[in-house]
SETORLO-919434 format. One record per residue: residue in one letter; x, y, z of N, C-alpha, C in turn. Coordinates in steps of 0.02 Angstrom, whole numbers, plus 32768, in hexadecimal, padded with zeros to 4 digits. Layout:
<pts>
AXYZXYZXYZ
...
</pts>
This chain:
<pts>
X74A59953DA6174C59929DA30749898EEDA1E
X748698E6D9E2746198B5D9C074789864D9E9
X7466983EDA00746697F3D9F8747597D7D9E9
X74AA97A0D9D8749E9770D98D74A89742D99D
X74779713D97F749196BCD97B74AA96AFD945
X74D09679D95574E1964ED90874BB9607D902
X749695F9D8D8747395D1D8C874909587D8AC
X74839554D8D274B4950FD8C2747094D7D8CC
X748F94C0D873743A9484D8757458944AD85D
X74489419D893744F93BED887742F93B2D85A
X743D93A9D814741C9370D7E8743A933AD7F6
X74539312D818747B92C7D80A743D92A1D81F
X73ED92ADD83873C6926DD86D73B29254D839
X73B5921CD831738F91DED80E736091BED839
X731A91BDD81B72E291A6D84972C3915BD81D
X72DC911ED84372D690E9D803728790F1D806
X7262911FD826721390FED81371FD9127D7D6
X7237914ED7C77234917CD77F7260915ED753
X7265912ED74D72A0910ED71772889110D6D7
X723D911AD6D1720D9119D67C72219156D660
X723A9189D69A722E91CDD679727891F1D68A
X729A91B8D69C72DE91DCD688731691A3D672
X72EF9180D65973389158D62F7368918AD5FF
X733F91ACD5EA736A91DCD5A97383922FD5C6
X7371922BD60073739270D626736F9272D66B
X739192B3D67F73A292BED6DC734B92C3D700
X734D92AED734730792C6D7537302930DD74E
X73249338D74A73279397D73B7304939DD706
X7319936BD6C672F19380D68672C1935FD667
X72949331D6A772529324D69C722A934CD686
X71FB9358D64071DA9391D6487192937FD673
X718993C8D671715F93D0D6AA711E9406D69C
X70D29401D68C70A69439D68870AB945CD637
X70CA9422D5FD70C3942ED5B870F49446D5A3
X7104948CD5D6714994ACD5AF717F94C2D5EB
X71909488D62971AA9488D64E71D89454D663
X72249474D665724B941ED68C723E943AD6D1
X72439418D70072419406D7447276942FD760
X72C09434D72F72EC9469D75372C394C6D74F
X72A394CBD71A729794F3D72072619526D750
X72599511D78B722C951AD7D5726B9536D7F1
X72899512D81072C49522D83C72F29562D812
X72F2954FD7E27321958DD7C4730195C9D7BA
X72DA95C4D7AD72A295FAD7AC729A9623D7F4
X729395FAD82472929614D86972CC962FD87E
X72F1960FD86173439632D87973439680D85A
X732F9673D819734396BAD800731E96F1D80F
X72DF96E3D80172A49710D82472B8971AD885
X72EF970ED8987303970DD8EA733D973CD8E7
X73409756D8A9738D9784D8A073CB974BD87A
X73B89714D89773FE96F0D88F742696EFD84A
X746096FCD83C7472970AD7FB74A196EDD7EE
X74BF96B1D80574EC9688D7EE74CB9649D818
X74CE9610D7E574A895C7D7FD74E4958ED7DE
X74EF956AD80A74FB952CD7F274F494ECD7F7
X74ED94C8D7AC74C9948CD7C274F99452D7BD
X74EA9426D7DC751E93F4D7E174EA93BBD7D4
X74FE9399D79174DE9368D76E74F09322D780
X74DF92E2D761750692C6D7647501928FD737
X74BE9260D72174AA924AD6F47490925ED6B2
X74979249D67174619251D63B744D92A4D62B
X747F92CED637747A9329D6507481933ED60F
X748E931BD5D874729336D59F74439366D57C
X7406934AD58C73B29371D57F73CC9396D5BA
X73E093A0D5F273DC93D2D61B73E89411D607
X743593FDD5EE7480943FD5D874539457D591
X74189424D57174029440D52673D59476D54D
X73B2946ED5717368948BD5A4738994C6D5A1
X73C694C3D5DD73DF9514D60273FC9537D5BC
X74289524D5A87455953CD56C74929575D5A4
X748A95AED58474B695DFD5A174A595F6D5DF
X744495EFD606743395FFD626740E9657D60F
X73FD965ED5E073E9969ED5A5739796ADD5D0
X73859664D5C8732D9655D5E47329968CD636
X734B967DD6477365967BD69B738496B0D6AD
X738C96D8D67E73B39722D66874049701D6AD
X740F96C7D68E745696B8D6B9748596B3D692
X747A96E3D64B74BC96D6D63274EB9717D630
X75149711D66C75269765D676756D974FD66B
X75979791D66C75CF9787D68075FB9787D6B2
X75DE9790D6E275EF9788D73575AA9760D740
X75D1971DD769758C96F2D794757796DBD754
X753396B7D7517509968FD72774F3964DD741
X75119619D70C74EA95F0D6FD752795BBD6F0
X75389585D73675679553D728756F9522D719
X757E94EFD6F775739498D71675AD9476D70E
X75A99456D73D75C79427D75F75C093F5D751
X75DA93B5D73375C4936FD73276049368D753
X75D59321D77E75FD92EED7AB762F92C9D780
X767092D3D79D769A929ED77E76909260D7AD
X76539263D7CC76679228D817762491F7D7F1
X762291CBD7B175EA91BAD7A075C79178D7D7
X7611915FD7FE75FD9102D819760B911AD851
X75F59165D88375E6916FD8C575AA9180D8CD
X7595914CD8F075369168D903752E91A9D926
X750691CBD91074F1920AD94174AC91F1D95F
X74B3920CD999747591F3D9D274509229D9E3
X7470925FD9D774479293D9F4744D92DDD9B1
X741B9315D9C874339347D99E747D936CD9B6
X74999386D97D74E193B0D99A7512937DD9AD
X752A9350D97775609327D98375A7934FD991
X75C19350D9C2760F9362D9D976489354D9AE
X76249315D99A76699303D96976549316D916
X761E931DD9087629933FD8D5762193A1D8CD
X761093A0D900762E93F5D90B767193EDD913
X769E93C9D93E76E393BAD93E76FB93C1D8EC
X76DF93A1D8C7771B93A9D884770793EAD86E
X76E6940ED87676D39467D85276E1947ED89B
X770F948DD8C2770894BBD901771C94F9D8F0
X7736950CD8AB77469547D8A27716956BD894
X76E19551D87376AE9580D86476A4959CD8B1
X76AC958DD8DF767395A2D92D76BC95DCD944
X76F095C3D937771C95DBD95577239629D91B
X770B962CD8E7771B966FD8AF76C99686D8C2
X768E966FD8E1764F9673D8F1765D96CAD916
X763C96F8D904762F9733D93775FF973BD956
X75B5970DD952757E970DD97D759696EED9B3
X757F9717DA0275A296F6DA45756496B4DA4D
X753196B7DA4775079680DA4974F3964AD9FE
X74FB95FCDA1174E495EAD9DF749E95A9D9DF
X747E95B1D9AF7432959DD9B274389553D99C
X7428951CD9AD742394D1D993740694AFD989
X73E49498D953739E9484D92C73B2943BD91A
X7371941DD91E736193DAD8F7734F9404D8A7
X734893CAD875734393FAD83272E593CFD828
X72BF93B7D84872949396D840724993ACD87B
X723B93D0D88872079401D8A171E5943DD871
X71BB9428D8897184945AD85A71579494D884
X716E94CED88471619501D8B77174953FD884
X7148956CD8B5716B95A9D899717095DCD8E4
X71C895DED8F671CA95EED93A72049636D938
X71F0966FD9567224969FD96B7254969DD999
X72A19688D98172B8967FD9B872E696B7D9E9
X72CE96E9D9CE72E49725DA0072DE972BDA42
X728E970ADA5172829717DAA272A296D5DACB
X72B4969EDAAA72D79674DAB5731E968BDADC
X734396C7DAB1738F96D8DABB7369970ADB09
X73589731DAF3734C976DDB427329972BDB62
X7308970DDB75730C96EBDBAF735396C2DBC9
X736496ADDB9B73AC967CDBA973C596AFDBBC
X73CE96EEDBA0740B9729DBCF73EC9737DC1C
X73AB973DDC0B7389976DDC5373909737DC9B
X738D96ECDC74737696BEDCAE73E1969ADCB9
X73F796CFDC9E743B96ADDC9E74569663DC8C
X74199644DC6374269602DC54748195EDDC2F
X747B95AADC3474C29584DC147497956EDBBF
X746E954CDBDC7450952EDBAF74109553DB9C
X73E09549DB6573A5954EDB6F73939513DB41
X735894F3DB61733794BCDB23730294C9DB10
X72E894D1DADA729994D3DAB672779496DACF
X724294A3DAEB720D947CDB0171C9948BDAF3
X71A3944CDAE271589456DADA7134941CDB08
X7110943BDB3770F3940EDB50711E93E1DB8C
X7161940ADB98718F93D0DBBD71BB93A7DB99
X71B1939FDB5271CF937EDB1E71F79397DAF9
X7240938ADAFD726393B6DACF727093B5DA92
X727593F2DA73726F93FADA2D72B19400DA1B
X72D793D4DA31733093C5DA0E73349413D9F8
X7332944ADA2473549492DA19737E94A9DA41
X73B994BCDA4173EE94CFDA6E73F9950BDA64
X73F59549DA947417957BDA9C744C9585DACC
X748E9599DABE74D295A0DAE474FB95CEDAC0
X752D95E4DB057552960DDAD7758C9608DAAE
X75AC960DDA8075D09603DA3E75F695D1DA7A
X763195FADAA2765395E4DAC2766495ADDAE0
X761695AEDB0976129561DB32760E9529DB10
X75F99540DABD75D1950ADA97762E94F0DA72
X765C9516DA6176969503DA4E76AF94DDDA8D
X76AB94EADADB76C394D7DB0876B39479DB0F
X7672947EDB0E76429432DB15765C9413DABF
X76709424DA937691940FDA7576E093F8DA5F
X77159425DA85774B9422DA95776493D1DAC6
X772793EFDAF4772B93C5DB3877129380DB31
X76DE9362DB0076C99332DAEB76D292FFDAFF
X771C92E6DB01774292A1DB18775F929CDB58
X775D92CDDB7A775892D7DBBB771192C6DBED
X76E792EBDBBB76A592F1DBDD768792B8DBE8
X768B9297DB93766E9268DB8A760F9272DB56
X761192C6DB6175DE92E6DB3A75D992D7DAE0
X75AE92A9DAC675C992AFDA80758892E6DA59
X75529306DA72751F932ADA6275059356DA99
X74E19372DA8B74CA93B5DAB0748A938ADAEB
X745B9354DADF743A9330DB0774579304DB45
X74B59315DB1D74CB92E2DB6274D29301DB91
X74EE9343DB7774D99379DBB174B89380DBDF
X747D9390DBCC744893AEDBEF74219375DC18
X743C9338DBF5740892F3DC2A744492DDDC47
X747092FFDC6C74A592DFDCAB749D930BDCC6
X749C92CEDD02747792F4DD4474B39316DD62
X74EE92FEDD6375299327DD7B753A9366DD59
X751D938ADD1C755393B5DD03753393F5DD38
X7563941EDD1475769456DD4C755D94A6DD2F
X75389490DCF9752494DDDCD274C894D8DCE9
X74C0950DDCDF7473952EDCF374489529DCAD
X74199506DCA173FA94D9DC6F73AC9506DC7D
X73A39527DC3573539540DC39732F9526DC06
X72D69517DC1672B3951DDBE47284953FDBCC
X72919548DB81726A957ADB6C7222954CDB47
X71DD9555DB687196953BDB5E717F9546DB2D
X71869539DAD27167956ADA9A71249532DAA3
X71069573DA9570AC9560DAA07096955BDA4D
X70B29566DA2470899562D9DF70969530D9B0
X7089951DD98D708A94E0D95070C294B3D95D
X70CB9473D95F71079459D9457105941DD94F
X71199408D90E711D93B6D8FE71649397D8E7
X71719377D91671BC935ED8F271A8930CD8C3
X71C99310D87D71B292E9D86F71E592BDD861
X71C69272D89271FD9238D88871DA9207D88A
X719F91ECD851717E91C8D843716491CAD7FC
X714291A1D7D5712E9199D79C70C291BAD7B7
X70B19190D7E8706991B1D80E707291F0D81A
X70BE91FFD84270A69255D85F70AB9277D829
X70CE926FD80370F39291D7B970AB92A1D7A0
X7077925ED78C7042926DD7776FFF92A3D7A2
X70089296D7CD6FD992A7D7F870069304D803
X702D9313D7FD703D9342D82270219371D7D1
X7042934AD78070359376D74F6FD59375D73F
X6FA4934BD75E6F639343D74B6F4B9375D782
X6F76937DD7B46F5F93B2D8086F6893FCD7D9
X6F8D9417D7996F919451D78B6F609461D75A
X6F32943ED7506EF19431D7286EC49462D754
X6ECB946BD7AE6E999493D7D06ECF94CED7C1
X6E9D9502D7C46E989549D7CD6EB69562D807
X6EB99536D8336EDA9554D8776F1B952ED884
X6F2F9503D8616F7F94E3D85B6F9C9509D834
X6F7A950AD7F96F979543D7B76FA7957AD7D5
X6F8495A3D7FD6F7C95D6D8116FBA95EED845
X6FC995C1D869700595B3D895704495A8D872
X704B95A2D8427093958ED81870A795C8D803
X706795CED7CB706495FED79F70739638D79D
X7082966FD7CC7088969ED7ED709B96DDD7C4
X7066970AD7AA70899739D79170D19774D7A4
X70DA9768D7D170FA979ED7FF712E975DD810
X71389739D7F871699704D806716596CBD7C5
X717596DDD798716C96B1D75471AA967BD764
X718A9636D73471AE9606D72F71C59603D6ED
X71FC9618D6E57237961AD69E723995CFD688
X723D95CED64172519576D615727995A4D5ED
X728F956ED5C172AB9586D571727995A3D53B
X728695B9D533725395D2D4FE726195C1D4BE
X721995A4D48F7229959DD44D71EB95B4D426
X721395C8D3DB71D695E0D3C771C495B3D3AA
X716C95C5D3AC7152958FD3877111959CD37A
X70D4957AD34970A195A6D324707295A9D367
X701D95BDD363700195ABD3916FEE956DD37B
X6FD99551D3BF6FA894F2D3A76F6C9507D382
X6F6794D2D3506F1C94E3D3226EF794B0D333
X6EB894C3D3426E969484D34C6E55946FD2FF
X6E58944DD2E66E27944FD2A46DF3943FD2B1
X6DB79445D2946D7D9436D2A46D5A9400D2B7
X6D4A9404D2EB6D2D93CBD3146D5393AFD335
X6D7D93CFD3486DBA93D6D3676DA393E2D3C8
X6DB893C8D4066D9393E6D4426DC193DCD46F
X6DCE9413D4996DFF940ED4D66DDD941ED522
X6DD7940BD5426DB19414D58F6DEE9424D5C0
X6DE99438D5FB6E1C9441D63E6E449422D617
X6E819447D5D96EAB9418D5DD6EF19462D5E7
X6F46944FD5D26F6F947BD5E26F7C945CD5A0
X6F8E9487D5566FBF9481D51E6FBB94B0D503
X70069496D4FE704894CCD4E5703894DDD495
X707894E8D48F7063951ED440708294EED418
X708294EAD3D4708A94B6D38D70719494D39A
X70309472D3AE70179428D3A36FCB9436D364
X6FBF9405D3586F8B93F3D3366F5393CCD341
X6F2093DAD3606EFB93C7D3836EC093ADD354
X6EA8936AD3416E7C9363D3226E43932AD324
X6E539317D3796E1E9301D3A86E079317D3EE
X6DFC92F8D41B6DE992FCD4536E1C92F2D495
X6E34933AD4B66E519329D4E16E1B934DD527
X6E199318D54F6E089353D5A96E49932AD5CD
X6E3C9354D5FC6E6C934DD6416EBB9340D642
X6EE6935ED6146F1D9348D5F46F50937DD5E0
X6F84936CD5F06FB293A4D5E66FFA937BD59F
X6FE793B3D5746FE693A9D52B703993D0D525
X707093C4D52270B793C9D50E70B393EED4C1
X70F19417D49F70F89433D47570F89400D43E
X70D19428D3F270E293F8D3C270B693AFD3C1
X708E93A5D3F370729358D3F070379369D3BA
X7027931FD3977004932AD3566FC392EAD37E
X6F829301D3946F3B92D6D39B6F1192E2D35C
X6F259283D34B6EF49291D31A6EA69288D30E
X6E8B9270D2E16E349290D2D06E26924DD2FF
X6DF29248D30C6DC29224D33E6DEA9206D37C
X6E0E922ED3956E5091FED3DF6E2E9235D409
X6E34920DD43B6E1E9214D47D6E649221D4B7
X6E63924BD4DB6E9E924BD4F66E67926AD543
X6E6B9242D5776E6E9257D5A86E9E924ED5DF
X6E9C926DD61D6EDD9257D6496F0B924ED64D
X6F29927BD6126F729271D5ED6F93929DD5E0
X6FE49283D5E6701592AFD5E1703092B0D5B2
X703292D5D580705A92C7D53E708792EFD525
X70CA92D7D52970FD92F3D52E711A92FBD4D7
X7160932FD4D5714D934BD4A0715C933AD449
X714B9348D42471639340D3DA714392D8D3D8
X70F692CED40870EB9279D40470AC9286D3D0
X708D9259D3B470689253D37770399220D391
X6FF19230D3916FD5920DD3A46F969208D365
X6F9591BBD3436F6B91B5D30F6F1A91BFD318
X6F0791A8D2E36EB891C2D2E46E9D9177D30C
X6E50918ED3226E269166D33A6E479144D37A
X6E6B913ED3A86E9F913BD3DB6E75914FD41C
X6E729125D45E6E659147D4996E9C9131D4C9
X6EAF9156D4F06EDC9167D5136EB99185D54F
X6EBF9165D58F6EB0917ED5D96EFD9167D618
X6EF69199D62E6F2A917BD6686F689167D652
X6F899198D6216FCF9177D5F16FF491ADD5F0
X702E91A5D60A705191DAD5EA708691BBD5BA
X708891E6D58370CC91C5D54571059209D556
X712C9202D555715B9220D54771789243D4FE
X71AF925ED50371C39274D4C471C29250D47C
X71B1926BD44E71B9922CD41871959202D3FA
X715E91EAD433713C91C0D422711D91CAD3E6
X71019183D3CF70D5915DD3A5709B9137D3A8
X705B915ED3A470239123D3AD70019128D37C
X700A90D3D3626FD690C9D3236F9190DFD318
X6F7190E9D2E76F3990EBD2D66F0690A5D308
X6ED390CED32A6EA19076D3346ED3907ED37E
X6F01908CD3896F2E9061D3D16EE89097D412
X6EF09058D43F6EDE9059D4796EF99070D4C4
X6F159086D4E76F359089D51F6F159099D562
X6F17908AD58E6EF59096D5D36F129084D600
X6F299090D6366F65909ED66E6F1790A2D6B6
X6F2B90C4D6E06F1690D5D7176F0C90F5D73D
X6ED69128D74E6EFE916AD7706F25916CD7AD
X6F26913FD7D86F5E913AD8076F969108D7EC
X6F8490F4D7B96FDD90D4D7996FD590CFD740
X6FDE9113D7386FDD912BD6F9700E90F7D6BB
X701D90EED681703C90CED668706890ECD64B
X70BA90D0D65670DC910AD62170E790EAD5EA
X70DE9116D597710390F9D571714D912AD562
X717990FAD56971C09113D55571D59141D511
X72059164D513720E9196D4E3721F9184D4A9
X71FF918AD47A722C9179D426720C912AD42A
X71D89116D44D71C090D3D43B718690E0D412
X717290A3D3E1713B90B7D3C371009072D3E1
X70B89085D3D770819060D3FF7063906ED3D2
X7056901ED3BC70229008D38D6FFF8FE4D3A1
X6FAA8FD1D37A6F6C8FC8D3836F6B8F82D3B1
X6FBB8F52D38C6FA88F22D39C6FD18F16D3D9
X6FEA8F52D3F770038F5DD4326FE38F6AD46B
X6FA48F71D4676F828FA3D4A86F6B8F6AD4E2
X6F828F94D51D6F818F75D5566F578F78D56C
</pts>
């Protein structure tokens, strides 16, 4: 008999050292690698793991998220048995401390309780990996675990494997326990269940910084980070849109960079990962940069160590330069002019 997990993903973490890049959006729908949100790693891994019903439990700004997933079509999760759920918190002025809040699985407990997978899988929505979690489940059966936690290095990767059951139980029991997440669990020293970890040895960056954020998307610039994500035999699903190829016009030059399709390229980009739709114009310089999508960047312009976000605007003549260990953000839908540059 086949396996199954059911797949359950925390969007509610707010990481204030990301506040540039999610005032207008959940940390899930940061994009990520040009034509990537950040939820789409984890979901990807879920599905490519068999898993065929996921749900996410949002909780801020889940807008661009719910636009991202849609029906779940991308994700082939739009079935009619199982799929593709969400959940928003009606609990907006209770802090969550950990991944797998109790009390906001508490207000959806029916979904777990109408759930037919006996095991269920528990994700942060903010890691960047590309991981199979099959051998995950046969060890948790073989080693008879309660728990299992994803670990790298000794460090856990906020992943919970348990079974449907126990996981409605530690939620039932909550106010008794005193358990309000799946970490309170596993770090008391009194509880009474058999706690395993599972060691993944390959890629993974959780990103809860504005530096790692940068550093983790300039790390997929090597051939052997790319190479680790990328995985043919394990593809990472987005939304898909159509759109023309990028043209670049003459005298036009791109080096080690990653861009997506509709842009217009009609200066100089290296080392830079280029978002859908962005327009570089004639003599701009763009190095070390993230440029996120549908932003306009005028002629004669240099740009190092910056990432803009959606939207943006940079004048003709404007200047910008940031840092490579503390990159600069410009905010979404702002515009940066000449006599702006920092």
């Amino acid at each position: 008999m086949k396996k199954k997990m059911l797949g359950v993903i925390d969007a509610t973490t707010y990481h204030e050292d990301l506040e540039e890049l999610t005032v207008h959006r959940s940390l899930a729908a940061v994009p990520f690698a040009g034509r990537y949100r950040l939820i789409d790693f984890v979901l990807s891994n879920m599905v490519n793991s068999d898993i065929e019903s996921v749900a996410i439990f949002p909780k801020y700004q889940y807008r661009s998220l719910m636009d991202h997933l849609g029906s779940g079509k991308n994700w082939d999760l739009n079935r009619k048995r199982d799929g593709l759920f969400f959940f928003p918190s009606p609990l907006l002025d209770s802090p969550s401390k950990g991944i797998g809040s109790f009390n906001h699985f508490a207000a959806n407990l029916d979904y777990f309780y109408r759930s037919k997978q006996e095991y269920a899988l528990i994700s942060n929505c903010f890691t960047v990996f590309n991981m199979d979690f099959r051998p995950v489940l046969d060890r948790h059966i073989m080693m008879g675990c309660d728990i299992t936690v994803v670990r790298q290095d000794g460090r856990s990767l906020e992943m919970y494997l348990v079974k449907t059951s126990l996981l409605i139980n530690l939620i039932e029991n909550r106010n008794e326990t005193g358990y309000t997440c799946m970490s309170d669990v596993v770090t008391d020293i009194h509880h009474s269940y058999t706690i395993c970890n599972y060691e993944y040895t390959g890629l993974a960056v959780m990103i809860d910084s504005i530096e790692n954020y940068f550093a983790a998307s300039m790390g997929l610039l090597e051939p052997e980070a790319w190479k680790n994500i990328f995985l043919r035999s394990q593809p990472i699903y987005t939304k898909v849109k159509d759109e023309p190829p990028t043209r670049y016009v003459k005298g036009a030059s791109a080096k080690n960079s990653m861009i997506a399709n509709g842009c217009m390229i009609e200066g100089t980009v290296e080392n830079s990962i280029i978002s859908r739709g962005v327009k570089i114009g004639k003599g701009s310089v763009v190095k070390n940069c993230i440029i996120m999508q549908k932003t306009h960047i005028g002629e004669n312009c240099v740009l190092d160590s910056v990432i803009l976000d959606k939207d943006v605007k940079v004048e003709s003549g404007a200047r910008i330069e940031g840092r490579h260990e503390m990159p600069l953000v410009i905010r979404k839908g702002t515009v940066q002019g000449a006599l702006m540059n920092s």
